[in-house]
C-alpha positions in Angstrom: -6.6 18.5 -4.4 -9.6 16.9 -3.1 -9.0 13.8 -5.1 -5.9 13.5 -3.9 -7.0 13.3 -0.1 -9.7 11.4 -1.2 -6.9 8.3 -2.2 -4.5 9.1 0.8 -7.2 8.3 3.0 -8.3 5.0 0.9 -4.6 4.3 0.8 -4.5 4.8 4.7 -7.9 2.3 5.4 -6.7 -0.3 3.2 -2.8 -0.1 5.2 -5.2 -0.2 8.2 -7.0 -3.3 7.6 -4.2 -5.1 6.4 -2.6 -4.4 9.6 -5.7 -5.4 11.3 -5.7 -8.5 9.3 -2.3 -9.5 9.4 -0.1 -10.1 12.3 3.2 -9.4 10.2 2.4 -6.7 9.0 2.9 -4.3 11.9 1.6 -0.6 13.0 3.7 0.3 16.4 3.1 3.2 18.6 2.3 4.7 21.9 -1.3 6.1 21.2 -4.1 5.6 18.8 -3.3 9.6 17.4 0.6 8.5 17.0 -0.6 5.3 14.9 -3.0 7.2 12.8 -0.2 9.5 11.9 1.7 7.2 11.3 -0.5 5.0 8.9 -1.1 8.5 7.2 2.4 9.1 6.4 3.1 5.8 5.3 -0.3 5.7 2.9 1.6 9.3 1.5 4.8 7.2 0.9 2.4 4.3 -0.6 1.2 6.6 -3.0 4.6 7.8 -3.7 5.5 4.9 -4.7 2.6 3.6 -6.5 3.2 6.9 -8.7 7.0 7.1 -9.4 8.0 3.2 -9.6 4.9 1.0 -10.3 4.4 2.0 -13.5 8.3 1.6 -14.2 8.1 -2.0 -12.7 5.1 -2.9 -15.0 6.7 -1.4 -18.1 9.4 -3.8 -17.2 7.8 -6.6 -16.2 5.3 -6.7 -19.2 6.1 -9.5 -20.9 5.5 -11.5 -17.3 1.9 -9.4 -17.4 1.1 -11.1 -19.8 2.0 -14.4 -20.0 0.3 -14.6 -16.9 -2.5 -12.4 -17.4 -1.8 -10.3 -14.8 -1.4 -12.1 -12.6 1.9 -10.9 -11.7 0.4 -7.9 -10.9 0.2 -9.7 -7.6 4.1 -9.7 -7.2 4.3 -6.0 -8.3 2.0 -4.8 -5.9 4.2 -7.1 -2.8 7.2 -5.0 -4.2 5.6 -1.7 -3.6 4.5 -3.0 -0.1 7.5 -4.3 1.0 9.6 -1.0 -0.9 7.2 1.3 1.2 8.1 -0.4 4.2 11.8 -0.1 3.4 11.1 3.2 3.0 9.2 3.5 6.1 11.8 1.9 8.3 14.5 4.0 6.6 12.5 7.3 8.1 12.0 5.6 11.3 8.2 5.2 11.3 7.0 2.2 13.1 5.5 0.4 10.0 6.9 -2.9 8.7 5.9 -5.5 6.8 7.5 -9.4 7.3 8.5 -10.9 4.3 7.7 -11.2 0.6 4.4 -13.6 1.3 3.1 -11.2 3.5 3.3 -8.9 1.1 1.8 -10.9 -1.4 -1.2 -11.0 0.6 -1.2 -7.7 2.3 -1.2 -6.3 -1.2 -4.4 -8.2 -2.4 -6.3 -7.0 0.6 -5.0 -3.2 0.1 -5.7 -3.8 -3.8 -9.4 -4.9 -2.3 -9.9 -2.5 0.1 -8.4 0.5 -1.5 -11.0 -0.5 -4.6 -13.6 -0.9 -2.5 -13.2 2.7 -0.7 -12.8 4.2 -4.0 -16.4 3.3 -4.9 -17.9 4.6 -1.9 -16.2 7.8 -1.5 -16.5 11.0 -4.0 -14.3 11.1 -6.9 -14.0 14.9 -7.7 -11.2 17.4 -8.2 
């Protein structure tokens, strides 16, 4: 259980500096409390998603994988993004992200971040 708030709240620092860093990816609401909510919802449905259809995506898209050498992992981690934010306008949280090269982008800095955060916080179960 503790591992799994552990990544929600990587998941929800890496959504927040994308945000920060990106002026189309947006985080709307009336207070600093809502928006925090909000962020941790959507880094809930990140992880949702990141569990049920990435590894679907990258079983399909394998033979891309690797004539790329993963790079294309780049394009599967915009999907997820811009699926989470489908998702996220779908149940009316103010969270959006502004098309597919934002995404591109906003996923390498949540794929940075998220590693990043992983190192420095505890790992345990």
């Amino acid at each position: 259980m503790k591992n799994f708030v552990v990544k929600t709240i990587a998941n929800a620092g890496a959504l927040a500096v994308a945000v920060w860093l990106l002026d189309k990816i947006t985080l709307t609401g009336d207070s600093t409390g809502k928006k925090a909510g909000t962020l941790i919802v959507v880094a809930l449905l990140f992880g949702l998603v990141n569990w049920l259809v990435k590894p679907v995506l990258k079983l399909l898209s394998l033979p891309l994988l690797i004539l790329t050498l993963g790079l294309f992992t780049l394009v599967v981690n915009a999907l997820m993004l811009l699926l989470t934010s489908w998702l996220a306008d779908g149940l009316d949280l103010s969270f959006h992200v502004e098309g597919f090269w934002t995404a591109v982008l906003g996923g390498l800095i949540i794929s940075i971040v998220s590693w990043a955060l992983h190192v420095v916080l505890p790992d345990e179960d």
